[in-house]
C-alpha positions as CSV (number, residue, x, y, z in Angstrom):
1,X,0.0,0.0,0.0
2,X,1.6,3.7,-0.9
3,X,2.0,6.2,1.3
4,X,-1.1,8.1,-0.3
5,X,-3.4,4.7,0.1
6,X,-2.5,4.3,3.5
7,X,-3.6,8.2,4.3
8,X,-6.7,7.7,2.6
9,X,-7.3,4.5,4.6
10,X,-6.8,6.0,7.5
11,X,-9.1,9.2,6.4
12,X,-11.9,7.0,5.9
13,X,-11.5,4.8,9.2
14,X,-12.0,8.4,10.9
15,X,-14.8,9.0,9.0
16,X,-16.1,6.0,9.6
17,X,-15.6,6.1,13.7
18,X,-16.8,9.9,13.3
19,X,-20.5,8.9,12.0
20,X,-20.3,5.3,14.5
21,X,-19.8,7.8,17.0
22,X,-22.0,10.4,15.6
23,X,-25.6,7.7,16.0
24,X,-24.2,6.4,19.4
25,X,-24.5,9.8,20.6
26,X,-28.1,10.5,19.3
27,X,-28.6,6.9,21.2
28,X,-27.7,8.4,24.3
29,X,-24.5,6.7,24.8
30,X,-22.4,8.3,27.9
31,X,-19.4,10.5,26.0
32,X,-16.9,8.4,28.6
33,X,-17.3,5.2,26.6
34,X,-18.2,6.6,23.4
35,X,-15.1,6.3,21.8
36,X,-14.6,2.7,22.8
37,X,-17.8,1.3,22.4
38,X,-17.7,2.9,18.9
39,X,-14.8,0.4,18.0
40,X,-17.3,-2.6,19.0
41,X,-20.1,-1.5,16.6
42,X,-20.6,-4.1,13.7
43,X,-20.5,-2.0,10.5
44,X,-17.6,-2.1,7.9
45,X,-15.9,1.2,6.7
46,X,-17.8,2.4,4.5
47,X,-21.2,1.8,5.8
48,X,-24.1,3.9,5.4
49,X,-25.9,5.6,8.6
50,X,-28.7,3.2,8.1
51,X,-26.4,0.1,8.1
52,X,-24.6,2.0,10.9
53,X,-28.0,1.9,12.9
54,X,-28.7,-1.7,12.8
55,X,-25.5,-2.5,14.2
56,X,-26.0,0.2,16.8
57,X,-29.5,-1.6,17.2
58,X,-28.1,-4.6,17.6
59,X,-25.2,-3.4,20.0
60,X,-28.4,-2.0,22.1
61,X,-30.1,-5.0,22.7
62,X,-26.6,-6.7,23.7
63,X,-25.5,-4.1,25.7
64,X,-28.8,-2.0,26.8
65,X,-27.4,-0.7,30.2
66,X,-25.0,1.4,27.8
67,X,-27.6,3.4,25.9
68,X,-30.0,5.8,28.2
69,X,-33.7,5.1,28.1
């Protein structure tokens, strides 16, 4: 992988963790594990918000003590 792949890789991971994080949020997810409950979301890079929500939907009914009622 160049130099310029590898940046553009990495741009779209962010991205990517920016919109998980983004819908975990509007879920009500506490800000203090966000970020790393965000890495534990099912959805590929690349995935679309709605995609993004099923997983989060998913992660909710795992995990419901995470997300406020």
């Amino acid at each position: 992988m160049t130099d310029i792949e590898q940046l553009r890789a990495d741009a779209a991971r962010d991205r990517h963790l920016a919109r998980v994080e983004r819908i975990l949020s509007r879920e009500g997810v506490s800000p203090t594990v966000l970020d790393r409950l965000a890495t534990v979301v099912d959805a590929q890079v690349g995935a679309d918000d709605s995609e993004i929500q099923r997983a989060v939907s998913s992660l909710r009914d795992e995990l419901p003590g995470v997300f406020a009622d």
